[in-house]
C-alpha positions in Angstrom: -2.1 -32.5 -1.4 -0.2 -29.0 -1.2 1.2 -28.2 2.4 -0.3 -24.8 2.4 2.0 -23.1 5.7 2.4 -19.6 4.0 -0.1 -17.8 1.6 0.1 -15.1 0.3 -3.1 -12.6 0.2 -3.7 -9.7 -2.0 -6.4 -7.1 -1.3 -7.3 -3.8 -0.9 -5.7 -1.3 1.1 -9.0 0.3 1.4 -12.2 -0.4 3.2 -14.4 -0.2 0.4 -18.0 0.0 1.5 -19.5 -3.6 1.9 -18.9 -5.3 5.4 -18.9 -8.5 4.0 -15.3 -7.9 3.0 -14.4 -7.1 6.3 -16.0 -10.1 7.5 -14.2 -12.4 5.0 -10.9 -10.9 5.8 -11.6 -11.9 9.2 -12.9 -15.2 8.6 -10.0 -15.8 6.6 -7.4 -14.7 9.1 -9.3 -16.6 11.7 -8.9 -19.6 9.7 -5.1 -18.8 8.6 -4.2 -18.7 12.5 -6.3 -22.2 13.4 -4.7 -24.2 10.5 -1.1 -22.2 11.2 -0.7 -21.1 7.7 1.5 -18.2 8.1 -0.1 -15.1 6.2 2.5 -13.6 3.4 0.7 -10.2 2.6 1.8 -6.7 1.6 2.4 -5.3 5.0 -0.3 -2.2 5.6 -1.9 -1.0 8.8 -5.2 0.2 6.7 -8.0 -1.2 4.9 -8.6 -5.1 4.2 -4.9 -5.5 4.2 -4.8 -4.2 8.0 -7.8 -5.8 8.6 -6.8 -9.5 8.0 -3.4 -8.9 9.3 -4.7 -7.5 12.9 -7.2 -10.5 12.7 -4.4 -12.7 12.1 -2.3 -11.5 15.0 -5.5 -10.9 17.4 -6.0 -15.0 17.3 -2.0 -15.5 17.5 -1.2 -16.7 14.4 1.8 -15.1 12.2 2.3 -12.3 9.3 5.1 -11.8 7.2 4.8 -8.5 5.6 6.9 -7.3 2.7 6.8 -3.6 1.7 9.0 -1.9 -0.5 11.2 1.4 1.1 8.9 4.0 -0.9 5.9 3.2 1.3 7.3 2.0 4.2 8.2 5.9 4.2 4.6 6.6 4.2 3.8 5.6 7.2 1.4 2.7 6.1 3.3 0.0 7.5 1.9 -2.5 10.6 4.6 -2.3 13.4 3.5 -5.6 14.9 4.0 -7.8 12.4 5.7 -11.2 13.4 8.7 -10.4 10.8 8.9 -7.2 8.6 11.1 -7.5 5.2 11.7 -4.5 3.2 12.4 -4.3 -1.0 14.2 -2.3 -2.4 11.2 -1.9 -5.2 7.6 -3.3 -6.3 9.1 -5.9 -8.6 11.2 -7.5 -5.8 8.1 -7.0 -3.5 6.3 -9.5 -5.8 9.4 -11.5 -6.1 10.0 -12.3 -2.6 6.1 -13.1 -2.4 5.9 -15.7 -4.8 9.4 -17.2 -3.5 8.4 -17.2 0.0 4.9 -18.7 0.1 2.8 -21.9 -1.0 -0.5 -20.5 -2.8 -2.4 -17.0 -3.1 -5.3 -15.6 -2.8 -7.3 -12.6 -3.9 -9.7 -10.8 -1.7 -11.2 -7.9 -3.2 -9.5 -4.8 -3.5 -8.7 -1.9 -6.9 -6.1 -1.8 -9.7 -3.0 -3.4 -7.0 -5.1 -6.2 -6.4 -5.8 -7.2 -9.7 -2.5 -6.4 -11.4 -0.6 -9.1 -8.3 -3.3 -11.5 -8.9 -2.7 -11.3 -12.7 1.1 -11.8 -12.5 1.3 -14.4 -10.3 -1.6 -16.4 -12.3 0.5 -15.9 -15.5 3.9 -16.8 -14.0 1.8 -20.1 -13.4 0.8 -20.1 -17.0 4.3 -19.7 -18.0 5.9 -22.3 -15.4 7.4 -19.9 -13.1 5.7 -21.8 -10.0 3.3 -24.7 -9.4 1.3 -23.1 -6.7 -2.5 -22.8 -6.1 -4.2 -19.2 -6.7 -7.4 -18.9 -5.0 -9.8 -16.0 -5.7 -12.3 -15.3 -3.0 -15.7 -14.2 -4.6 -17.0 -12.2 -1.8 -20.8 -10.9 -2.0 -19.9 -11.4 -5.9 -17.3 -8.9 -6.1 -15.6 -11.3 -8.6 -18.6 -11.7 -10.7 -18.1 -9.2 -13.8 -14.4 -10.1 -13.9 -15.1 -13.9 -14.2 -17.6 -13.0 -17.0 -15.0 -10.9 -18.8 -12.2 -14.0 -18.4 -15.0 -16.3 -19.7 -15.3 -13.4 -22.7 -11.4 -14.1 -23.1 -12.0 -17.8 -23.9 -14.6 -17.7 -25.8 -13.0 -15.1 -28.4 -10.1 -17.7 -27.8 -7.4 -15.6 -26.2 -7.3 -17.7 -23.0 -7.8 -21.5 -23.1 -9.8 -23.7 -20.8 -6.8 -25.0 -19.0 -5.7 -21.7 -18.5 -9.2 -20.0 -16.7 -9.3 -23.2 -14.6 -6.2 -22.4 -12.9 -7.9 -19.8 -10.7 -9.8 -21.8 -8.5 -12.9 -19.7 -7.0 -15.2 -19.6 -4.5 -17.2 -17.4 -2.1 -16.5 -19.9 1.1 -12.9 -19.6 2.8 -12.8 -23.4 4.2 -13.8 -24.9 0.4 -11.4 -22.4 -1.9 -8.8 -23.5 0.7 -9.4 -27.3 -0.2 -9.3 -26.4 -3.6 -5.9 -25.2 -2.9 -4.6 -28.0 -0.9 -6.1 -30.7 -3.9 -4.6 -28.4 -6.8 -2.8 -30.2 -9.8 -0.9 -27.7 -11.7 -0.7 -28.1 -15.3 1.6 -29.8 -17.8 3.8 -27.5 -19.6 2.9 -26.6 -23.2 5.9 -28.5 -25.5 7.0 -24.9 -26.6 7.6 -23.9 -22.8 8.9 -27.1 -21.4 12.7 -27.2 -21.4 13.1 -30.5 -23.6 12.6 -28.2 -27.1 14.0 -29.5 -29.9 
């Protein structure tokens, strides 16, 4: 069992135009403050970021928001967070994400969403980290990119192991018990430190 206390969410900093996003972010940071799972996220005011993070906060739970100095300047940044850290860039924005929290999810959201989500699930592939990564498949926003990964196996540029890492599903209480059960995988022999 993982001790999930801080996740990390990625999503959109837009509204996008389906209110079951809205409703999921909600659910979700309804859930995070019941269970006391501190939300890790990437510190906006608008869209589904501000959305979860209010909800969060609303139902007295806590948000750690980490923004680099560039848009912290744009006046996008949530005030009221429970604790405010500030990079000095993007790539030390997604550092001190993974470093500070247990597991991560995806919510839906454009090209930011899926380049974090991307990272962190290869820094898993590569051994960075053990954690869980969770993708929430809201009203099948997911569907067409899970098709396209399932293309990537089958023309055997991502193995089995590897798609099964990202654990999915379209209910917040089960994809967060597939985070708390997650095994991460054995190393590969050429990535394990006892090379010969």
């Amino acid at each position: 069992m993982n001790d999930l206390k801080n996740i990390c969410v990625f999503c959109g900093s837009s509204d996008g135009n389906d209110s079951a996003i809205t409703e999921a972010a909600e659910t979700l940071g309804k859930r995070f403050a019941e269970q006391h799972i501190q939300l890790v996220y990437g510190a906006a005011k608008i869209g589904v970021m501000g959305t979860l993070a209010k909800t969060v906060l609303d139902n007295k739970g806590k948000v750690l928001g980490i923004i680099p100095d560039f848009l912290k300047k744009k006046e996008v940044v949530h005030l009221g967070l429970t604790e405010l850290v500030t990079t000095q860039n993007m790539h030390e924005r997604k550092l001190k994400m993974q470093e500070l929290s247990d597991g991560f999810i995806a919510l839906p959201g454009g090209f930011g969403t899926l380049e974090e989500l991307f990272e962190i699930i290869t820094w898993l592939q590569l051994g960075l980290h053990n954690k869980p990564i969770g993708l929430l498949n809201v009203n099948g926003f997911f569907d067409d990119l899970l098709k396209m990964l399932e293309t990537m196996v089958r023309k055997g540029f991502v193995s089995m192991e590897n798609y099964n890492l990202l654990l999915v599903s379209n209910s917040v209480d089960i994809l967060l018990q597939k985070m708390e059960d997650f095994k991460p995988p054995q190393l590969p022999k050429w990535l394990s430190e006892e090379r010969t």
